[in-house]
N, C-alpha and C positions, 0 to 999 in steps of 0.2 A: 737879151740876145745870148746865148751861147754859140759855143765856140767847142771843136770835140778836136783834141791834137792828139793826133795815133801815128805813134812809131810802126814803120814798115813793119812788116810780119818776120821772122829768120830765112833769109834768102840763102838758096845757092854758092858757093864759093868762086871767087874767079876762075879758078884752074877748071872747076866740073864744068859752069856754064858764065859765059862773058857776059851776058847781059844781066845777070843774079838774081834769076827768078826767085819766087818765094819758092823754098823747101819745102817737102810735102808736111813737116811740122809748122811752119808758117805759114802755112796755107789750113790746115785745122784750125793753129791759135786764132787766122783772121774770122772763120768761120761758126767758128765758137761765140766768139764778142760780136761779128754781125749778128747771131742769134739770140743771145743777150738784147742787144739792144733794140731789135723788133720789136714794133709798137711803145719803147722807151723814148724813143727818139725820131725825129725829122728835121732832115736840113734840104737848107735851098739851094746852094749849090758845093760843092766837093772837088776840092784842089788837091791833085798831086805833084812832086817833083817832075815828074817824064821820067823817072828812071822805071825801067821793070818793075823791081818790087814795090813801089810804091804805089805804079798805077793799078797793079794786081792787086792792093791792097786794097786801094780806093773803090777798083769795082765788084768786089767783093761786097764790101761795106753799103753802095751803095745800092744793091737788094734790099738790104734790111731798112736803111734811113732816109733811102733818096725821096725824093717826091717829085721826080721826074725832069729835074734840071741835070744837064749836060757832066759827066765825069771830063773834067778838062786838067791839063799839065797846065803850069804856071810857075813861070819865071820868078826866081829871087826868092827861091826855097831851095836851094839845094843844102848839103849838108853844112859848106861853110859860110855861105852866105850869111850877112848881116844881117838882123832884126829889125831893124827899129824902122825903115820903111815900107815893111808888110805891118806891123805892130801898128802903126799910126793909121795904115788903112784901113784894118781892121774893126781899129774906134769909132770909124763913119759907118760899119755893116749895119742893118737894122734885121734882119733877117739869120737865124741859126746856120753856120756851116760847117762845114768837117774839111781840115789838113791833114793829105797821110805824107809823111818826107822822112826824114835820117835826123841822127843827131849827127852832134849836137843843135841843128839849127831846131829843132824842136824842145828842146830843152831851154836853151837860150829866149826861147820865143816867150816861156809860158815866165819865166824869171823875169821876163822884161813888161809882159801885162802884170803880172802880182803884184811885182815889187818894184816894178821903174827901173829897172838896169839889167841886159842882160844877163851877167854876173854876180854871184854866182848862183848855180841853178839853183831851183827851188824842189825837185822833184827827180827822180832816178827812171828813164825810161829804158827798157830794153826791148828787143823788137817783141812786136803786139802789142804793146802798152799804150792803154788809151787815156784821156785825161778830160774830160768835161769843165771849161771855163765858163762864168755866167757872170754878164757885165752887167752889174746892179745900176740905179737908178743914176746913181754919183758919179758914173764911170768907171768906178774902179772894179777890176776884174779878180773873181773869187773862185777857187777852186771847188767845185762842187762836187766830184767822185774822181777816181784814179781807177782804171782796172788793170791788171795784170795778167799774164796770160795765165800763169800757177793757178788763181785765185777759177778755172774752170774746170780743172783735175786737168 
């Protein structure tokens, strides 16, 4: 099973726009890594926080990897929310899926399937930044690529 955790795209600022859409450079970096991952990847279903940029991030994304399951918001991802009872649910998924949300809870998320404790992270995300997890037979979960937005020109 993997697991694909991508930092919201660069949103909007509060003062320009209150809901912090993705910025028309977060809105490239997401577009860019959906295209990437076209035909790399499919998941079965795609959770975001409900904030703007996340959901825009999510549906974006979900061109490129969906396979026709619902893009849905989903509680207990927001930025500071706690890990470890999404992380536990996670271990029962049998099917690939994609989180687009905020740090640190996405940061924390991926430090707490590697290494068993949220703290401290394992990996440096900033927005567009994707991460591909794959939970081996044993359960434990391995990091199998990182991408960055740099890393498309």
């Amino acid at each position: 099973m993997r697991l694909y955790v991508v930092q919201h795209g660069d949103a909007l600022s509060a003062e320009s726009d209150p809901e912090r859409s993705l910025s028309a450079r977060g809105r490239s970096d997401v577009e860019r890594l959906a295209a990437f991952l076209k035909g790399r990847a499919q998941v079965a279903r795609i959770w975001h926080s409900g904030k703007t940029r996340a959901r825009q991030t999510a549906e974006l994304l979900d061109a490129a990897v969906g396979t026709g399951a619902r893009v849905e918001a989903r509680p207990g991802i927001d930025p500071l929310d706690p890990v470890e009872a999404f992380a536990a649910e996670v271990q029962g998924w049998e099917e690939d899926a994609l989180v687009a949300g905020h740090q640190p809870f996405m940061g924390k998320l991926v430090a707490r399937l590697v290494r068993g404790t949220a703290e401290p992270e394992v990996v440096r995300f900033d927005p567009g930044t994707a991460i591909c997890l794959e939970r081996a037979a044993d359960g434990r979960w391995i990091v199998q690529w990182m991408l960055r937005p740099e890393l498309f020109g």
